[in-house]
N, C-alpha and C positions, 0 to 999 in steps of 0.2 A: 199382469205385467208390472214390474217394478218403475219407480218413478227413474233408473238413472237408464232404464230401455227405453221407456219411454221417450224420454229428453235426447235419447241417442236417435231411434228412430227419429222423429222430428228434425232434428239437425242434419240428417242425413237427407230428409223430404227436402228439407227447406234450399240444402245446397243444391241438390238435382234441378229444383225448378227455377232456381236463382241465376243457374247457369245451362239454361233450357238450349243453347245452341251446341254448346259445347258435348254434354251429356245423351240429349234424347236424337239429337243428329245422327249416332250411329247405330239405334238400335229399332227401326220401324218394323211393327210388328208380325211374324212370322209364323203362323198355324205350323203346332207340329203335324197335323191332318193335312199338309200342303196338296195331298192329291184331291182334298174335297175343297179346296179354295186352288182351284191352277192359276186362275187371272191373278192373284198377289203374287205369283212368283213368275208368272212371263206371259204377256200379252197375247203374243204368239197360241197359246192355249183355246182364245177366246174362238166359239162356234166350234169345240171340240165333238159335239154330237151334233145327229143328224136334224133333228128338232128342238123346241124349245127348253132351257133348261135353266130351273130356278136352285138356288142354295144359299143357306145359313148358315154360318160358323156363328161360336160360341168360344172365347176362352177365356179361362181364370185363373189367372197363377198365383199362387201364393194364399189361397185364403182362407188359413190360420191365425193369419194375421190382425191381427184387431181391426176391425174397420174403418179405421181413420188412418191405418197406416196401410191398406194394401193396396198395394203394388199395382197391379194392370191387369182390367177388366173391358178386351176387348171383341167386339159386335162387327164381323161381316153380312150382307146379303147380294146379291149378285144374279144377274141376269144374263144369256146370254143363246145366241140361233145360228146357225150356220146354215145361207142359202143357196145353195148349189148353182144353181143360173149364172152367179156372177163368183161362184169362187169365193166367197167371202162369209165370216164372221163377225157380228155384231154384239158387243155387250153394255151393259150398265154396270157399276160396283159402289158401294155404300159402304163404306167403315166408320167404326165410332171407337175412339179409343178411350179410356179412362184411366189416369195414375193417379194414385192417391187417395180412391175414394171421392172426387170431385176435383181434387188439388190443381189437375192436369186436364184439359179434357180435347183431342183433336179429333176433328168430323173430316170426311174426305169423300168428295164423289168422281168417279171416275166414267170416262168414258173410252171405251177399248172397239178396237178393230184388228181383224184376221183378214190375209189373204192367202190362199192356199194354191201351191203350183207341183202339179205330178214330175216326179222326174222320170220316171219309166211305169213300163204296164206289168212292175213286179212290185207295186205297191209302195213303191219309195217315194215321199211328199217332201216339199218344203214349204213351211209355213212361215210369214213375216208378220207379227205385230204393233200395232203401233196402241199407245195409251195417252189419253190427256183427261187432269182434272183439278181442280180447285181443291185448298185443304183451307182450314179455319183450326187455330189454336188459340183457347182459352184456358185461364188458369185464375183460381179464384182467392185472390189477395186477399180475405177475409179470413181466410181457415190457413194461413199463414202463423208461426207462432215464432215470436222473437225473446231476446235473451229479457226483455222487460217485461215479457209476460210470466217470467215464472217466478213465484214467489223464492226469495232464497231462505226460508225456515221450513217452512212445509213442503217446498216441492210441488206446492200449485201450478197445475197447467190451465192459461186462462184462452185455448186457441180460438182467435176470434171472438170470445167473452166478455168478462166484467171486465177482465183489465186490460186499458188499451194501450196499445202500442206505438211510442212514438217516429217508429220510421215513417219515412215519408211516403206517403200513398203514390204510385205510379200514377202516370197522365194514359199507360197504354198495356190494357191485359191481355189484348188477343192482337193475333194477324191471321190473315188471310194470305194466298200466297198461289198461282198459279204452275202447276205440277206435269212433267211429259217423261214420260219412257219408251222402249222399242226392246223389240225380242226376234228371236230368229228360234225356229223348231226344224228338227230332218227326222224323220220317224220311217220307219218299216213296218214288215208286220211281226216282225220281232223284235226290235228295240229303237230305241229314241235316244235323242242328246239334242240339247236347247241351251241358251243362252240368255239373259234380258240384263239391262239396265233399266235404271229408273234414276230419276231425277237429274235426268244428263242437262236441263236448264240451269240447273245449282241456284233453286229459288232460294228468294230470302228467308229465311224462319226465326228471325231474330224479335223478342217481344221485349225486355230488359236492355237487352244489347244494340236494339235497332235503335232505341233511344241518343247512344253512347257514340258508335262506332259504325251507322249507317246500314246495321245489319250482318248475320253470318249466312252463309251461305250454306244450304243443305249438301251437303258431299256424296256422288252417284255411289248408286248401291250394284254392284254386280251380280249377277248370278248363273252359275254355271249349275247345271243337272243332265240328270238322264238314267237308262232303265232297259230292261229290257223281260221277255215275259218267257217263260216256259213251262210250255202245254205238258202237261204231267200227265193228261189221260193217253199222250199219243197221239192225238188227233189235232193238228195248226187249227183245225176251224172249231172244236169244241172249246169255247168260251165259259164254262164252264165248271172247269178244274185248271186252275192258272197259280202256279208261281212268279212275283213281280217282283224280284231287288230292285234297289232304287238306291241313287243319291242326290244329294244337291249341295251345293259349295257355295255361302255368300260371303261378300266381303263391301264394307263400307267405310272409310277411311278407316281408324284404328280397330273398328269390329269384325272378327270374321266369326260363321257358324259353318259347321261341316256335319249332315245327317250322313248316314248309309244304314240300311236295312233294307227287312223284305215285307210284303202284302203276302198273306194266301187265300187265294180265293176259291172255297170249293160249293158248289152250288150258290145256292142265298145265304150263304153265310162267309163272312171274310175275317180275316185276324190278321196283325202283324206285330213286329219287334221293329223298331230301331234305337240309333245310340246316335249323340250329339254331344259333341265337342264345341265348344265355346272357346275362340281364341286359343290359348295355349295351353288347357283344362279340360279335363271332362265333364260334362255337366248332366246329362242325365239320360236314362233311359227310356223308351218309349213304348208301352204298351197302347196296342188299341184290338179295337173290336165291333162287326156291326153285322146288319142286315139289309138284304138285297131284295126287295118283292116287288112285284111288278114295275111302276114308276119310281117307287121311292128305294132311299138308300138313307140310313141312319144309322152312326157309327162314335163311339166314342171313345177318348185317350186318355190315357192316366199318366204325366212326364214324373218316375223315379227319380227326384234328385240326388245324383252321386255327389255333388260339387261338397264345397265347404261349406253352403248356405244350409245341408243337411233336411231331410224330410220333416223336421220341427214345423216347416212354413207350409205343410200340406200340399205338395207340386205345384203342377198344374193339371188341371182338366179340362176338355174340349167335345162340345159336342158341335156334330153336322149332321145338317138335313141336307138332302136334296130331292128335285120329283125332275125326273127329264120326260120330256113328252114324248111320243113317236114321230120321228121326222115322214117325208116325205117321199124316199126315195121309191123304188122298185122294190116289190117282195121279194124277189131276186136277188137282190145287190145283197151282198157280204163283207161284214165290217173288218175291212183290210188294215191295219193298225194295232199296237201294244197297247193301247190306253183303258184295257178294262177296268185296271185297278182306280182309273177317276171316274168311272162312270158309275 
């Protein structure tokens, strides 16, 4: 990488985190795998199966990018059970996000709740859930690099090095910040449509800025989705051999995202396509692929970028684990719901 990429990158880190309310406000991060993470996209989700069920997201965009400059390297885990008795859903969720290679770094634990209400005995639910959790942002003023670090003959970059820098060191590198959302699910056993917000408290997230201005306030993120499934073998109850299209629609003050595509699911083995629009742009295509065998399900994506930023930065890629347990119910009972393509 040349020294005037370099100095570009940099400039461009340096502005993003400088202006951490303004910039990273609208963009909280988004698995293109959204069906093996349902809890980041709507509460409502949480106790989707009938037993216990663990899962791990992985994503990495961009990283071609030299190490000191890439971009977002972020870590879900997530727990969660739905107990029949009372109708109800319970989860945990862990995120860890990383920009920058350290530059950036926000942790966030969440606490979610399902409650699930039948509306008739032809399998139509309504589920409402609710989310609360604490987020922590750090960003590491060290690995900062300013116009006095770069030597102006050689083009030396001294980031956080020999030469130091004489802006003034902040009194404040992180905030903490208390975090709530709510979701609404209607599902059949053919198709679903849901809804969630998050961050409808409009916590503070300001770390530079709260200094200045008292803080900015995180702006709700919307989201609209839904799906619906057809049985290809013929058969409503062979679960099996399943076609899943799907969408999802978010919007956060000036950011919006718009996925649609399909899952196909035929025995222990699934694939899909989707396409993702970014705001006013196309932004990339979505390959995945995985396996189904007993408890587990492990599946992985590859996001073609179409955009202007061009596949030079090597996409992104996503892996998920998940292991769901066997609930509880009757041997009897039959999974009356579209939701294979999350399970």
């Amino acid at each position: 990488m040349s020294i005037l990429q370099k100095t570009t990158y940099l400039t461009i880190i340096t502005l993003i985190l400088l202006t951490v309310p303004d910039k990273i406000k609208g963009q909280d991060p988004v698995f293109s795998q959204y069906y093996a993470s349902p809890l980041q996209i709507n509460p409502a989700f949480t106790g989707l199966t009938n037993g216990p069920r663990f899962g791990v997201n992985y994503r990495n965009q961009w990283p071609l990018i030299d190490q000191v400059f890439k971009t977002y390297v972020t870590y879900n885990l997530f727990y969660d059970q739905f107990i029949p008795a009372i109708k109800s859903g319970f989860g945990l969720e862990l995120t860890a996000d990383d920009a920058g290679a350290g530059f950036l770094k926000t942790y966030k634990i969440n606490g979610l709740y399902g409650y699930k209400i039948p509306v008739n005995r032809r399998g139509h639910v309504i589920k409402g859930g609710l989310e609360l959790g604490y987020a922590q942002i750090n960003y590491a003023w060290d690995k900062f690099v300013f116009g006095d670090q770069i030597d102006p003959v050689t083009g030396y970059i001294s980031g956080g090095g020999t030469i130091v820098s004489k802006e003034k060191v902040p009194l404040q590198t992180s905030t903490g910040y208390l975090d709530a959302g709510a979701g609404v699910l209607y599902y059949s056993p053919l198709y679903y449509i849901g809804a969630s917000v998050k961050h409808f408290n409009a916590p503070s997230v300001g770390i530079l800025a709260a200094q200045a201005d008292g803080g900015s306030s995180l702006p709700p993120r919307f989201t609209f989705h839904g799906g619906f499934e057809i049985h290809t073998s013929g058969n409503k109850y062979d679960k099996s051999i399943i076609l899943s299209p799907s969408f999802i629609y978010i919007r956060q003050s000036s950011f919006s995202q718009f996925n649609i595509g399909a899952q196909y699911l035929f025995s222990s083995i699934f694939g899909g396509i989707h396409y993702r629009h970014a705001n006013k742009n196309p932004d990339a295509v979505i390959f995945n692929v995985g396996i189904r065998k007993g408890f587990w399900r492990i599946g992985y994506s590859f996001d073609l970028t179409i955009s202007d930023l061009s596949l030079a930065q090597g996409g992104t890629h996503e892996l998920s684990l998940i292991y769901a347990m066997p609930g509880n119910l009757k041997k009897t009972s039959v999974v009356s719901d579209c939701f294979e393509a999350f399970r």
